[in-house]
C-alpha positions in Angstrom: -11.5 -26.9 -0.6 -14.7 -27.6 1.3 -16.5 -24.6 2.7 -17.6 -25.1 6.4 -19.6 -21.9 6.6 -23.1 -23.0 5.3 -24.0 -18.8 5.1 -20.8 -18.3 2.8 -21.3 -21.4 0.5 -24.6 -19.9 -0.1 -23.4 -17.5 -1.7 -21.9 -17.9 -5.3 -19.3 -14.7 -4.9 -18.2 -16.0 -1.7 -17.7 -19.9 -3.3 -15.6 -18.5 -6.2 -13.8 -16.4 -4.3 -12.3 -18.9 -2.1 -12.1 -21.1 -5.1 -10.0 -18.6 -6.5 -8.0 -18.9 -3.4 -7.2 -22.0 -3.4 -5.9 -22.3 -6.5 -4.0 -19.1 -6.3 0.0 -20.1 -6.8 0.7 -16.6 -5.0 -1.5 -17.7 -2.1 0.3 -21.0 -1.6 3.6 -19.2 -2.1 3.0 -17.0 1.0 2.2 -19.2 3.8 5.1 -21.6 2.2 7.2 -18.1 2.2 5.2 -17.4 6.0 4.0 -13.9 4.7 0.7 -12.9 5.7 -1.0 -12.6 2.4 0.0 -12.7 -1.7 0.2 -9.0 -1.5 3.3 -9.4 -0.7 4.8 -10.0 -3.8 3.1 -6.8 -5.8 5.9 -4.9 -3.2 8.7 -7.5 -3.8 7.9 -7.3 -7.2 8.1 -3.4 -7.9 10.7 -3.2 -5.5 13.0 -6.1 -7.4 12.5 -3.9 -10.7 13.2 0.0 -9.0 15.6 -1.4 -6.0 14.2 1.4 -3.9 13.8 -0.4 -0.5 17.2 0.3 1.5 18.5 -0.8 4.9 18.0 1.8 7.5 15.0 3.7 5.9 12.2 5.4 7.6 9.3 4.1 5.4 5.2 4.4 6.4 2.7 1.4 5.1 -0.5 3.1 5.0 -3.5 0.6 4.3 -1.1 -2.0 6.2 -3.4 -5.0 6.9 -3.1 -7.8 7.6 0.7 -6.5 7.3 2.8 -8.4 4.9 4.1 -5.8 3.1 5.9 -4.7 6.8 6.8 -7.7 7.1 8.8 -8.0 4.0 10.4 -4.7 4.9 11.2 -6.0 8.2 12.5 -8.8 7.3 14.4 -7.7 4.4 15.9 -4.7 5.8 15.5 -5.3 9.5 17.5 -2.1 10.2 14.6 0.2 9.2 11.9 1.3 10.6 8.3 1.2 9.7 5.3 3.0 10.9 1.9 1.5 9.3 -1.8 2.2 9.6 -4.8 1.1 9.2 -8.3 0.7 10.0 -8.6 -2.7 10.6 -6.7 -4.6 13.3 -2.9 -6.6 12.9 -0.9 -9.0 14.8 2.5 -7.5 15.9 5.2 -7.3 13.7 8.5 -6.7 15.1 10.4 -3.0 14.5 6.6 -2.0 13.1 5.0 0.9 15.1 1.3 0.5 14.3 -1.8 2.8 14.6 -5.5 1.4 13.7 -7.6 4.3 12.8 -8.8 6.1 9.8 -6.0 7.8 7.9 -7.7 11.0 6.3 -8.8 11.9 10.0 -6.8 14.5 11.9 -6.0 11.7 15.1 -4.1 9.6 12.5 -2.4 12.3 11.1 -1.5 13.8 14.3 0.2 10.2 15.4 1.8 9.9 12.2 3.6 13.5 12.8 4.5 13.1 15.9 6.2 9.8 15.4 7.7 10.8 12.4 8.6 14.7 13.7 7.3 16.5 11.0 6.1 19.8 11.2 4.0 22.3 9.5 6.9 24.1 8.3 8.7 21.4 6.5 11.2 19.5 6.4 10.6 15.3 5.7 11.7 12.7 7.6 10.6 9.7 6.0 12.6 7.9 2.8 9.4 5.6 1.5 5.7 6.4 1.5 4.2 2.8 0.8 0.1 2.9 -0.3 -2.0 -0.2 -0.3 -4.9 1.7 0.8 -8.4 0.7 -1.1 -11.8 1.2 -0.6 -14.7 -1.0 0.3 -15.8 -1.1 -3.6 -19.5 -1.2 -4.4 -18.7 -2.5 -8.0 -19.7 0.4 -9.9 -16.8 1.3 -11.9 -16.8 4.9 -11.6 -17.5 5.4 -8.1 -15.1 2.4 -7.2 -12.3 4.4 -9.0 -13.1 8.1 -8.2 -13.3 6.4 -4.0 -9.8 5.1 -4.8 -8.7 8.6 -6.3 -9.4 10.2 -2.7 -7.2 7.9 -0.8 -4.3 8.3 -3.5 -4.8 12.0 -3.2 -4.6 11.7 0.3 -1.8 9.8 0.4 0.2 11.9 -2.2 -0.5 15.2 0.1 1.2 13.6 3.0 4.1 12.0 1.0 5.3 15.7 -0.2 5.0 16.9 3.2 6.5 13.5 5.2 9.2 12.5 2.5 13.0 13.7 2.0 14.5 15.1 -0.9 15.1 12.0 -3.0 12.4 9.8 -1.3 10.1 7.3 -2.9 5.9 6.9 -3.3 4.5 3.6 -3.9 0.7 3.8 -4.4 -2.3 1.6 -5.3 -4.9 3.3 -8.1 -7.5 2.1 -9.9 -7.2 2.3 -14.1 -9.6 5.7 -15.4 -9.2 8.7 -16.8 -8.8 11.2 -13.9 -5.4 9.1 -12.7 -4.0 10.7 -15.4 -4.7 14.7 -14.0 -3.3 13.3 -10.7 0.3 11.9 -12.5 0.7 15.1 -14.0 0.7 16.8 -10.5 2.8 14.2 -9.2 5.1 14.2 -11.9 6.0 17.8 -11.0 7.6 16.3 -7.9 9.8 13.4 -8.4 12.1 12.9 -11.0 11.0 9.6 -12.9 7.4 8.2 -12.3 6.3 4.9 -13.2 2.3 3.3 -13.5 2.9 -0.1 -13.7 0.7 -3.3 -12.7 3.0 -6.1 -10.9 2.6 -9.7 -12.2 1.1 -10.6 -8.8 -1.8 -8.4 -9.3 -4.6 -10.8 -10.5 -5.4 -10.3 -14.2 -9.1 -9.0 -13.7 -7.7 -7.0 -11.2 -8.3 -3.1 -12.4 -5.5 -1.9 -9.8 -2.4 -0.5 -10.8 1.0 1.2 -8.7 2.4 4.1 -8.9 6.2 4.2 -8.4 7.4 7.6 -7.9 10.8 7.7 -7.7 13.4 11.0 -6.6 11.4 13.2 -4.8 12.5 16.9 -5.1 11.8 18.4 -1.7 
């Protein structure tokens, strides 16, 4: 691939990334497939393996962008409905209700339960809490990791309050030792819990999923 941008072939990182890219197989497979990025296929990968993802769900995609993984949901089950969020921008996606904005801030949250009808007292409405969410990593392991344990946190605190009995938690994390502490908490909640890592997630990759299946209200 030749790189047009003199600023970005400069720069080794940028060259090997997009190196990388090109010779990605689950790169080429998504815009033959017409998915907006490989992520795609960590989601159709756990999802093949816990058959979670249901026709007429209510499911949230937090850390949505550029969108794929609505897209598959979409597309798959076009009878649900998804509300995603994130702070970057994305294109439209059919049946997707989208807010940009930063999700540990009370404006998101407030959108999110109002389109969702949740209330302070109880009561979910929502069958799958999808996490992609990652921070901008400054590549020191334990700041990278303890950054991503703040977003899964977050997005743990608002699956017990937004899901139904039975529902399902699908979230990114980072491999360290405090993950475990958190699993134990959210072990207390659903019946079977999984930490896997998908084959789509790149091999030097140090992310992981959590699959947390059976939520017990």
């Amino acid at each position: 691939m030749k790189i047009l941008n003199k600023k970005i072939a400069a720069k080794k990182s940028s060259a090997a990334w997009i190196q990388r890219q090109a010779a990605d197989p689950y790169v080429a497979r998504a815009h033959r497939d017409g998915y907006r990025a490989r992520a795609v296929y960590k989601l159709i990968e756990i999802n093949e393996k816990y058959k979670f993802l249901k026709n007429g769900q209510v499911v949230v995609d937090l850390g949505a962008a550029p969108g794929s993984w609505s897209q598959y949901v979409m597309r798959t089950f076009p009878k649900s409905r998804v509300f995603a969020m994130d702070l970057l921008e994305i294109k439209p996606i059919p049946g997707v209700d989208f807010y940009q904005g930063d999700f540990t801030c009370d404006d998101a949250l407030k959108w999110l339960n109002e389109k969702l009808n949740l209330s302070s007292d109880g009561g979910g409405t929502v069958d799958v809490v999808l996490s992609d969410m990652a921070p901008n990593t400054v590549g020191h392991k334990k700041t990278d990791h303890l950054r991503q344990m703040v977003l899964l946190e977050y997005a743990f605190d608002f699956a017990v309050r937004a899901l139904k009995p039975g529902g399902v938690f699908v979230a990114k994390s980072f491999t360290g030792g405090t993950t475990n502490e958190l699993l134990k908490h959210i072990r207390e909640k659903f019946e079977s819990v999984h930490h896997i890592k998908p084959p789509a997630s790149r091999k030097d990759s140090v992310e992981m999923f959590i699959v947390a299946i059976g939520f017990r209200g």
